[in-house]
N, C-alpha and C positions, 0 to 999 in steps of 0.2 A: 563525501557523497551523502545524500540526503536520501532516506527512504521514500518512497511514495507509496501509497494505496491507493485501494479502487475507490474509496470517498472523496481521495482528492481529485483523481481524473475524471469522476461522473461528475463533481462540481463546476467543474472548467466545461463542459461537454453542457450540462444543462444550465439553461438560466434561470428557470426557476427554481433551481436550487440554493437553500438560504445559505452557503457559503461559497458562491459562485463568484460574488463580489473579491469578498478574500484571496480564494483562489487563484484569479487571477493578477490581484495585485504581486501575492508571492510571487507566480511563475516572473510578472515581469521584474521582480527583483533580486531573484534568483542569481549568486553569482557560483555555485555550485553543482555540480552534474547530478543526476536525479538515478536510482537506481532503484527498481521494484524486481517481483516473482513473478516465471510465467504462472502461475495460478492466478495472484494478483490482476495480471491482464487477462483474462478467461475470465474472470470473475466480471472487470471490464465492460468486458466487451458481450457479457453476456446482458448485462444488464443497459446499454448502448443499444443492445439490439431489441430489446421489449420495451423500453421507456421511450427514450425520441426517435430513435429510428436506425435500421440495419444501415444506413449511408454515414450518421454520425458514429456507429462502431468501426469503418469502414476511416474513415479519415482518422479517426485516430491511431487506428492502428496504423496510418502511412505516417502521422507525425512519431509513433516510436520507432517503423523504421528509417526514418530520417535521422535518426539519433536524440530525441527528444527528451528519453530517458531509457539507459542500458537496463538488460534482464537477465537477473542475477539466476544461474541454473542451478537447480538442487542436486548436487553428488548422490548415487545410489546409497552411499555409503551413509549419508547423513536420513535415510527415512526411517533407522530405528530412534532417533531424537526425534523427528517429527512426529511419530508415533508417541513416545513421550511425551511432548509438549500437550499434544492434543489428548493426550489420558490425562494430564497433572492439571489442566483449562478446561474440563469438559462440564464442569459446573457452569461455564458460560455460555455458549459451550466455545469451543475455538475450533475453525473449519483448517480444510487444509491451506488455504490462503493465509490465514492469519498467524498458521503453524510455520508456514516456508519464511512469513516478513520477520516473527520471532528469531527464528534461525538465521536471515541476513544479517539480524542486529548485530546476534551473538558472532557472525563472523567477520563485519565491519568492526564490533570490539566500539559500536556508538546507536544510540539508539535514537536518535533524531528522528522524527516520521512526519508527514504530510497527511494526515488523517481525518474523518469527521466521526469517528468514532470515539469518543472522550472517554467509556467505560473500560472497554479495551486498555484502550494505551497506560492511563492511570491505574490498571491492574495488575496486568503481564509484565513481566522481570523477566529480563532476558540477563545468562550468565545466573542465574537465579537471585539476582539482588538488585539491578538496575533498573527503572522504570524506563517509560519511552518518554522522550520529550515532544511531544506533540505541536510543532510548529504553526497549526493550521487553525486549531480552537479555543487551545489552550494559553495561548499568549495575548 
């Protein structure tokens, strides 16, 4: 499974966004299932709703539940890590989005990501030694 972010779904969603081209070629090339955070989609859809418009948050949100890409749920048990991650990243700083996608890595045990954030991905170690391989900017 391949991470997703919210950079990569406001890409697909805006066209004037300069990795919107990209974007969409991956999605069509895609031979793999896509899994993100509900933060991740909140973060989404919040931003869907103030950029192009509350109807394009609204479609996208029926293409995830179509099955577009699963949402991986954070166990209570794992928010004293997230709390960690985001004290050990807060020089960057890292939100709770960014804390939940670190923590998929760490439990897919791959850190693949669909991302437009390049500073991120090239920073954070998840497992505390891995980097994220960034499919979207970095290839």
């Amino acid at each position: 499974m391949l991470i997703a972010d919210t950079g990569f779904f406001y890409a697909l969603a805006d066209r004037s966004d300069r990795h919107h081209a990209r974007a969409l070629a991956l999605r069509e090339s895609l031979s793999e299932s896509l899994i993100t955070t509900w933060p991740a989609l909140t973060e989404t859809t919040h931003l869907l709703n103030t950029r192009p418009a509350p109807a394009v948050s609204a479609r996208f949100f029926r293409h995830i539940a179509d099955g577009f890409c699963a949402a991986h749920a954070i166990d209570p048990a794992h928010l004293r890590r997230v709390s960690a991650l985001m004290s050990k990243y807060a020089d960057l700083p890292m939100d709770l989005a960014d804390a939940c996608l670190l923590l998929l890595a760490e439990h897919l045990g791959d850190g693949r990501i669909l991302s437009t954030d390049r500073r991120d991905c090239q920073t954070r170690r998840f497992k505390n030694h891995q980097p994220f391989r960034n499919l979207l900017v970095d290839d």
